[in-house]
N, C-alpha and C positions, 0 to 999 in steps of 0.2 A: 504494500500500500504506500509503503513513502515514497519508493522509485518513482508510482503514478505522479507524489505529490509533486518531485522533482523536476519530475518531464515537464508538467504541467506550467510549472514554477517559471519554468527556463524560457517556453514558448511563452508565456504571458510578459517575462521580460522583453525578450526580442520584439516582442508585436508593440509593445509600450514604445519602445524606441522606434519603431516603424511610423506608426503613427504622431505622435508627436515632431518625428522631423516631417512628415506631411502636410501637418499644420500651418497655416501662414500666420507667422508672428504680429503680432497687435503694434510690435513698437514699430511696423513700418507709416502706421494713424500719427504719432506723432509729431510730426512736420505741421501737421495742421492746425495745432493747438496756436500756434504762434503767425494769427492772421487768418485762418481759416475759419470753416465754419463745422468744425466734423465737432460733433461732443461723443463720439462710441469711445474714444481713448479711458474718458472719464465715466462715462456712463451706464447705463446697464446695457451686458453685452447681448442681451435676446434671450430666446429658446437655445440658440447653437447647433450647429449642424452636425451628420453624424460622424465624423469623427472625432469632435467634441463628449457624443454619447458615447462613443465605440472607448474615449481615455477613460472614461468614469466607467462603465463597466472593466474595464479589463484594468484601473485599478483595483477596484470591489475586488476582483480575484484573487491578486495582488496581495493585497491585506488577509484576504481567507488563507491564501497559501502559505505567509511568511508566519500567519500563528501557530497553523498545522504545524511548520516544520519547527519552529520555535517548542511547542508541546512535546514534539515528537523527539527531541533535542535533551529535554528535561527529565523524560522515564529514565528510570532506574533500570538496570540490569541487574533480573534475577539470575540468571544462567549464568557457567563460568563452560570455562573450556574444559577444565579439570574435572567435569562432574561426571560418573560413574564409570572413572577411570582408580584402579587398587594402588596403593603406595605402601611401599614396605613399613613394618612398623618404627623401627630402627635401622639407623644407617650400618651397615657392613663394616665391621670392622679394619684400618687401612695396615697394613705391614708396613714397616719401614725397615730399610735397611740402617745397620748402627755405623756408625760416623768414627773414624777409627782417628782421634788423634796425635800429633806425631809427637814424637818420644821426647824431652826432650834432652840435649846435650850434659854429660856428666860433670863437665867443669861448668856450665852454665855460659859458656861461649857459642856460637854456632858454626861448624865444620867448616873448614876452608879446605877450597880443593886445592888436589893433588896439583903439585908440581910435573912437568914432562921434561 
């Protein structure tokens, strides 16, 4: 089910961004504020055409999907990997080999080699 969410998630990104650069931007009205007579820059923009409608839904989905996966983000894992697999009860015990020493020198000097 999240895969669905993700697909969904991803396409509704992409389309957001499709549409929105579709759009003609509003700041191209304003030149006119300055000796014109257009008042849309400041005033109410209409009903809006559909792909005005088409942003507001496919945000709507938008916000449904980012909570899904937000929720789905926050469950807890019950499951481990570990589970009904047997482990020994105590670890084995390790051999080691013993560590021999070296002896040391009877005058408490250490050996100088031979002369040739």
């Amino acid at each position: 089910m999240i895969t669905a969410v993700v697909i969904v998630h991803i396409l509704v990104c992409i389309s957001i961004v499709i549409v929105v650069l579709l759009q003609q931007g509003k700041g191209a009205d304003i030149g006119a504020v300055f000796g014109g007579s257009s008042q849309t820059v400041f005033g109410a923009g209409g009903a809006g055409n559909i792909l005005t409608k088409t942003t507001y839904a496919l945000a709507t989905v938008f916000f449904v999907t980012s909570l899904l996966l937000a929720y789905a983000s926050t469950r807890r894992v019950t499951s481990s990997i570990f589970n009904g697999r047997s482990f020994p009860s105590s670890p084995a015990p390790v051999k080691s080999a013993p560590q021999e020493r070296p002896a040391a020198p009877a005058g408490g000097r250490a050996p100088t080699p031979a002369n040739h």
